[in-house]
C-alpha positions as CSV (number, residue, x, y, z in Angstrom):
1,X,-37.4,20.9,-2.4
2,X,-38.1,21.2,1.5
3,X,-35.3,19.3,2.0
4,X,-33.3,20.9,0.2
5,X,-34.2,24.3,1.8
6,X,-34.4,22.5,4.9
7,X,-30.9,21.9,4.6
8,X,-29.7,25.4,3.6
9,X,-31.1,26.3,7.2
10,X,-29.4,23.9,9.2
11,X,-26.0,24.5,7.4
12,X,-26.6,28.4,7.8
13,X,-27.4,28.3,11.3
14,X,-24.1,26.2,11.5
15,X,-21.9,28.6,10.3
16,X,-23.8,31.8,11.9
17,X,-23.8,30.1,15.5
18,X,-20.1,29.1,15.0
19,X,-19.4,32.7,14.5
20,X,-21.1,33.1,18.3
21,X,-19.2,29.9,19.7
22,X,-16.0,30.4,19.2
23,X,-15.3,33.7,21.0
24,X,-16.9,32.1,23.7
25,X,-14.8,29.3,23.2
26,X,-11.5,31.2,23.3
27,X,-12.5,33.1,26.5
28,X,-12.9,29.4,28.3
29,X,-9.6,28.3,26.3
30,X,-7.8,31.8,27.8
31,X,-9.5,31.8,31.2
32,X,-8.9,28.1,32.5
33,X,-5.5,26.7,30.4
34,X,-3.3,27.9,33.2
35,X,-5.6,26.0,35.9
36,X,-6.6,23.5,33.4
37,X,-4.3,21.7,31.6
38,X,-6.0,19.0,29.8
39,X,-8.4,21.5,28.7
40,X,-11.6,19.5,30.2
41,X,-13.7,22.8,30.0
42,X,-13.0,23.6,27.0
43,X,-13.9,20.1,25.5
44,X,-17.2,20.0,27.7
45,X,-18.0,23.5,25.8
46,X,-17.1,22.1,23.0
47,X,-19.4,19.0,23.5
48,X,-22.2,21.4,24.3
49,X,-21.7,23.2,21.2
50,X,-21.3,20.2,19.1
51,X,-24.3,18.6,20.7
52,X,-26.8,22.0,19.5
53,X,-27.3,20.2,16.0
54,X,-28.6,17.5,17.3
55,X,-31.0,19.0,20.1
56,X,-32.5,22.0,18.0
57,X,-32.9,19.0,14.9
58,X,-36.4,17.7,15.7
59,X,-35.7,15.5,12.6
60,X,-32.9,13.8,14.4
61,X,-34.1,12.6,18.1
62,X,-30.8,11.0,19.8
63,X,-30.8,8.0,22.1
64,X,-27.7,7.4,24.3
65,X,-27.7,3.7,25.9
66,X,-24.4,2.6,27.9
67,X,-23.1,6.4,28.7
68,X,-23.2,4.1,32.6
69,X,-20.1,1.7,31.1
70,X,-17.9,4.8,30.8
71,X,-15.9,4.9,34.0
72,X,-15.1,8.1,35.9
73,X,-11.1,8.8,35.7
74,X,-10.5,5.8,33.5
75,X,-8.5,6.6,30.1
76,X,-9.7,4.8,26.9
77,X,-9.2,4.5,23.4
78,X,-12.6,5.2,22.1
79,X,-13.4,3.8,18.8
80,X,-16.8,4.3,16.7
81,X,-17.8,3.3,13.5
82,X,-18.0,5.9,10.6
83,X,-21.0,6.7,8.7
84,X,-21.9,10.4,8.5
85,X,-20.2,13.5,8.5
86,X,-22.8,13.7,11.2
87,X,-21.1,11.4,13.5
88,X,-18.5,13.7,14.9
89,X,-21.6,15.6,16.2
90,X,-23.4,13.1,17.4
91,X,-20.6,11.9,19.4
92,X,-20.6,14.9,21.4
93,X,-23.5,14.3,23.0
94,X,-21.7,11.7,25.0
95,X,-20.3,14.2,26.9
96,X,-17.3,12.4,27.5
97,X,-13.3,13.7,27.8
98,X,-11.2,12.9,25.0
99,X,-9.0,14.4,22.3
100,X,-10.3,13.8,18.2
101,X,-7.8,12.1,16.4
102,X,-9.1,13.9,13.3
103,X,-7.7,14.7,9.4
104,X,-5.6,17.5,8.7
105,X,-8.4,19.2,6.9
106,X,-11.4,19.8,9.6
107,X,-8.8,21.8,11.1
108,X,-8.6,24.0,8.4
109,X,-12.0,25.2,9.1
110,X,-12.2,28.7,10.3
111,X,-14.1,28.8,13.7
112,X,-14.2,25.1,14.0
113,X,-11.1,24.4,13.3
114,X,-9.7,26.6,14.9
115,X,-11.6,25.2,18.4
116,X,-10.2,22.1,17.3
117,X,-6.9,23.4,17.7
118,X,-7.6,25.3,20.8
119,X,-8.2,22.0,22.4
120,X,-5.2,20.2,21.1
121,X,-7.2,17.7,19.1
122,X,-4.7,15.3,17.0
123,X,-3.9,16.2,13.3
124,X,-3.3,13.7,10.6
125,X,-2.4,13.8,7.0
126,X,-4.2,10.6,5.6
127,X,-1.6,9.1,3.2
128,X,1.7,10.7,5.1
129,X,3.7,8.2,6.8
130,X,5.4,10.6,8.7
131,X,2.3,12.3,10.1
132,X,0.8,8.8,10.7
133,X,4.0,8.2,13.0
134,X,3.6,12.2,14.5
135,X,0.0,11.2,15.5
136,X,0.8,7.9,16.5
137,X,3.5,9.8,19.5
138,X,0.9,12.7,19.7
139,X,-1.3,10.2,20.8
140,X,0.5,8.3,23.2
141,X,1.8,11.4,24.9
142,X,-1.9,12.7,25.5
143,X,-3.2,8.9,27.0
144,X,-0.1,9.3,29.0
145,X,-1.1,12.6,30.4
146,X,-4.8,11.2,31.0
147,X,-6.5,11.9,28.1
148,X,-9.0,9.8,26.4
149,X,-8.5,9.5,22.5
150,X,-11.6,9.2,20.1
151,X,-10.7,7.5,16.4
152,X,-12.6,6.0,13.6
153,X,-11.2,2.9,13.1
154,X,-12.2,2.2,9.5
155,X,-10.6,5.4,8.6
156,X,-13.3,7.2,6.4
157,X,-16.8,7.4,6.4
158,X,-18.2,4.5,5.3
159,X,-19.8,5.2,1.6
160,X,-23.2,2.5,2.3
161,X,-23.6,2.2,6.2
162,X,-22.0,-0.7,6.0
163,X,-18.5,-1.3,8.4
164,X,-15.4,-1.3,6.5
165,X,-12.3,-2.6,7.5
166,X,-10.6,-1.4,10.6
167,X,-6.8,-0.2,10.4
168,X,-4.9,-1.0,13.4
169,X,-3.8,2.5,14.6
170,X,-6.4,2.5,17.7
171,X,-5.5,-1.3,18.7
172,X,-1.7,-0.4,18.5
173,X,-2.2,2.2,20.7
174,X,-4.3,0.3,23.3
175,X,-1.8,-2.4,23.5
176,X,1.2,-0.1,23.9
177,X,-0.7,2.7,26.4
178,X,-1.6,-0.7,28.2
179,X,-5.6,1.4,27.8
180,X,-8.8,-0.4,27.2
181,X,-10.7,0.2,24.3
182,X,-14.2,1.5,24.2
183,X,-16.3,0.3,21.1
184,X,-19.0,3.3,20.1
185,X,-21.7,1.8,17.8
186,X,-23.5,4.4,16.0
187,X,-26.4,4.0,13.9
188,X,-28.6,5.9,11.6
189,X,-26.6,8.8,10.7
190,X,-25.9,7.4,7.6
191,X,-29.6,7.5,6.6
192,X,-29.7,11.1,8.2
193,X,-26.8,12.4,6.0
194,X,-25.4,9.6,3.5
195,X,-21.2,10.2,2.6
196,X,-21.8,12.0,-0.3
197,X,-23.7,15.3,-0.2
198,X,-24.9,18.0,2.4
199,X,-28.9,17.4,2.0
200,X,-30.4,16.2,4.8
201,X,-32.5,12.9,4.3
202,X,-35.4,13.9,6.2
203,X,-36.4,12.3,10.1
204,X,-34.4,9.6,10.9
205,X,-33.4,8.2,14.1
206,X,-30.1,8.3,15.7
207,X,-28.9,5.5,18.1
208,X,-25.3,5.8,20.2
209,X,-24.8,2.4,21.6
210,X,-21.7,2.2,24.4
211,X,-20.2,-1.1,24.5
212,X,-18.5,-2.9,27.0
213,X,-14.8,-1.6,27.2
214,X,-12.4,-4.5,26.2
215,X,-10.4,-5.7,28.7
216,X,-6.9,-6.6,28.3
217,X,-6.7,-10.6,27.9
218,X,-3.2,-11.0,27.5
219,X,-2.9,-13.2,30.7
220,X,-0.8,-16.3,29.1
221,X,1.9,-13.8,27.9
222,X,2.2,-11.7,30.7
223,X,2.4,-15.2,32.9
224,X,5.1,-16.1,31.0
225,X,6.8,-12.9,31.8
226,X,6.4,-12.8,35.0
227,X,3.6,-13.6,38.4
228,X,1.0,-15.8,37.2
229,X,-2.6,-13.6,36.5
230,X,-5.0,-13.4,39.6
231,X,-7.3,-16.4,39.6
232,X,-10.1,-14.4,40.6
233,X,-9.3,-11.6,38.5
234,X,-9.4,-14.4,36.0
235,X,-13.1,-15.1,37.3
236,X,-13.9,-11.5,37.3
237,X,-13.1,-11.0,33.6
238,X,-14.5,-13.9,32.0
239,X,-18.3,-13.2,32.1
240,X,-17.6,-9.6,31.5
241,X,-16.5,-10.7,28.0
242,X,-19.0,-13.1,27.4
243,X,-21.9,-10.7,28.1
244,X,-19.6,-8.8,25.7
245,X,-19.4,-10.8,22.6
246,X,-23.2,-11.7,23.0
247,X,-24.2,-8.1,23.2
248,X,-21.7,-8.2,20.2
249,X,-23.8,-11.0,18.6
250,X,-26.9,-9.3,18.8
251,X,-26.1,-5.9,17.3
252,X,-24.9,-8.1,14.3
253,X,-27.8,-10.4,13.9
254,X,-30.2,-6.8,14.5
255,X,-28.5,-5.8,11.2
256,X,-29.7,-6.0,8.0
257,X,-27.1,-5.0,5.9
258,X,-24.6,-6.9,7.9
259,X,-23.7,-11.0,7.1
260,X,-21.2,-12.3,9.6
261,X,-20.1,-16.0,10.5
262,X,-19.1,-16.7,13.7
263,X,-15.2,-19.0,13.8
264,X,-14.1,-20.3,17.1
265,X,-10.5,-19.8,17.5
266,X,-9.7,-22.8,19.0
267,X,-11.7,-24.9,16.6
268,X,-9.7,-23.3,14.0
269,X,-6.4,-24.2,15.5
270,X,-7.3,-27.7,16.0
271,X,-9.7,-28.7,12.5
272,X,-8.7,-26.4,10.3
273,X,-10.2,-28.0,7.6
274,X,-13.9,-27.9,8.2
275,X,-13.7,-24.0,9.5
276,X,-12.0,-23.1,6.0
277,X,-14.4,-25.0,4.4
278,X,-16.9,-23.1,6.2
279,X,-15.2,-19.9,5.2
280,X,-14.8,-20.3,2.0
281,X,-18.7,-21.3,1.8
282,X,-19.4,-18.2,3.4
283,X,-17.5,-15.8,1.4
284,X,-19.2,-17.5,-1.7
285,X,-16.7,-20.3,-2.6
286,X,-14.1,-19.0,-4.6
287,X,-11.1,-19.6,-2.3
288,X,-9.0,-22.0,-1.8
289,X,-9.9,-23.6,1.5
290,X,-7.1,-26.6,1.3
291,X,-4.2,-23.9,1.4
292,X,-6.4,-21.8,3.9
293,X,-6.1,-24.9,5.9
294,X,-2.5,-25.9,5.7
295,X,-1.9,-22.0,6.7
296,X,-2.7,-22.6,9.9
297,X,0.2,-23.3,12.6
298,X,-0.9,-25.3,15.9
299,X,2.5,-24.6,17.3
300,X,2.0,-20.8,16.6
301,X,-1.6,-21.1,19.2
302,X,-1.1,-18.3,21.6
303,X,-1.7,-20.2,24.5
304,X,-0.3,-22.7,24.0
305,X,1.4,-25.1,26.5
């Protein structure tokens, strides 16, 4: 029951506050757009505004760790996992530039949505193909004029905590913008507010974990397209990713609800027996590992020689 009346306060003080932000927010938006083209006040207002929930919630204390790894005047393609309806909150207390990649409907919401739209956040119509390919070119336009982009990878929020698979939207983007990625982890939000339903689960935690952005690795390719890659820079990159996959390695082992087997690509390539064997033990033995083996194409090895 105190939850539950809990809850009907929060949600309340949601809406009445919004009705107080958003003038606010339309002042900044009509004020600084001519001087302020990618609209960074307007987003820092809107990170402040989105970041209240979270500071007035006693019940939700929020640790930041990594906001260091986000690099001053660099442009990213930001992608977190998806677990809460809480998340998009809880990401504003990053207090980071980007633009929202976010569904058609949140911007349907009066006074939020409508903020949304003042900062040119990116619509999409889950399901359209056309407005997949619109947000796709919305997208590459606003990385183009210096904008960082936020996405959820997996799509929708996640309906047990656990990470679903990714679409490759964000990836695409990276490769073609030529923009590193940076991986978001969240955790707990899903115990705060689970998918379905608006009642708040009591105190609970909240962690925001900034990963290492991923670096572009596409050295062999771009050798054969042109100068060979920097040997140092070659030097430079290598324990960056390293550190990377181990701090990788230890989120996934720190998770209970997670099982993951680790496959070395290059083992894979050259036995690709045992490794499918390995797979199919792993994903409880009810594949066929001999054609998972004879799928695999030595000659196809990306770096190769």
């Amino acid at each position: 029951m105190l939850r539950r009346v809990f809850s009907a306060l929060f949600w309340a003080f949601l809406v009445l506050s919004s009705f107080a932000m958003f003038p606010i927010a339309l002042l900044i938006w009509a004020v600084t757009a001519p001087f302020d083209p990618r609209l960074r006040l307007l987003h820092r207002f809107t990170c402040f505004w989105g970041s209240l929930y979270t500071w007035m919630n006693p019940a939700w204390p929020v640790q930041l760790v990594g906001r260091e790894k986000i690099r001053s005047g660099v442009t990213y393609v930001m992608v977190a996992n998806h677990q809460s309806l809480l998340d998009i909150l809880v990401l504003f207390r990053v207090f980071a530039h980007f633009k929202w990649v976010s569904k058609i409907e949140n911007f349907r919401i009066p006074l939020i949505g409508w903020n949304m739209s003042l900062n040119r956040y990116i619509k999409l119509k889950r399901g359209d193909r056309a407005s997949v390919v619109r947000m796709m070119q919305e997208c590459q336009e606003t990385l183009a004029r210096g904008n960082s982009i936020m996405m959820f990878p997996e799509g929708t929020r996640s309906p047990d905590g656990r990470l679903r698979a990714f679409k490759t939207g964000a990836f695409e983007l990276a490769k073609t913008a030529r923009t590193p990625i940076l991986p978001i982890v969240l955790d707990g939000t899903a115990n705060a507010l689970p998918k379905r339903g608006f009642v708040l689960q009591g105190r609970h935690p909240i962690r925001i974990t900034i990963l290492d952005e991923v670096l572009a690795s596409q050295r062999v390719m771009l050798a054969r397209r042109g100068p060979a890659p920097d040997a140092a820079e070659d030097a430079r990159l290598l324990p960056v990713l390293e550190e990377q996959l181990a701090e990788l390695e230890r989120w996934l082992d720190a998770r209970e609800d997670l099982a993951w087997l680790r496959i070395d690509y290059g083992e894979l390539v050259a036995e690709p027996g045992p490794v499918a064997a390995r797979m199919n033990a792993f994903l409880g033995g009810g594949l066929d590992a001999a054609a998972m083996a004879a799928c695999v194409d030595p000659a196809l090895h990306r770096q190769r020689r």
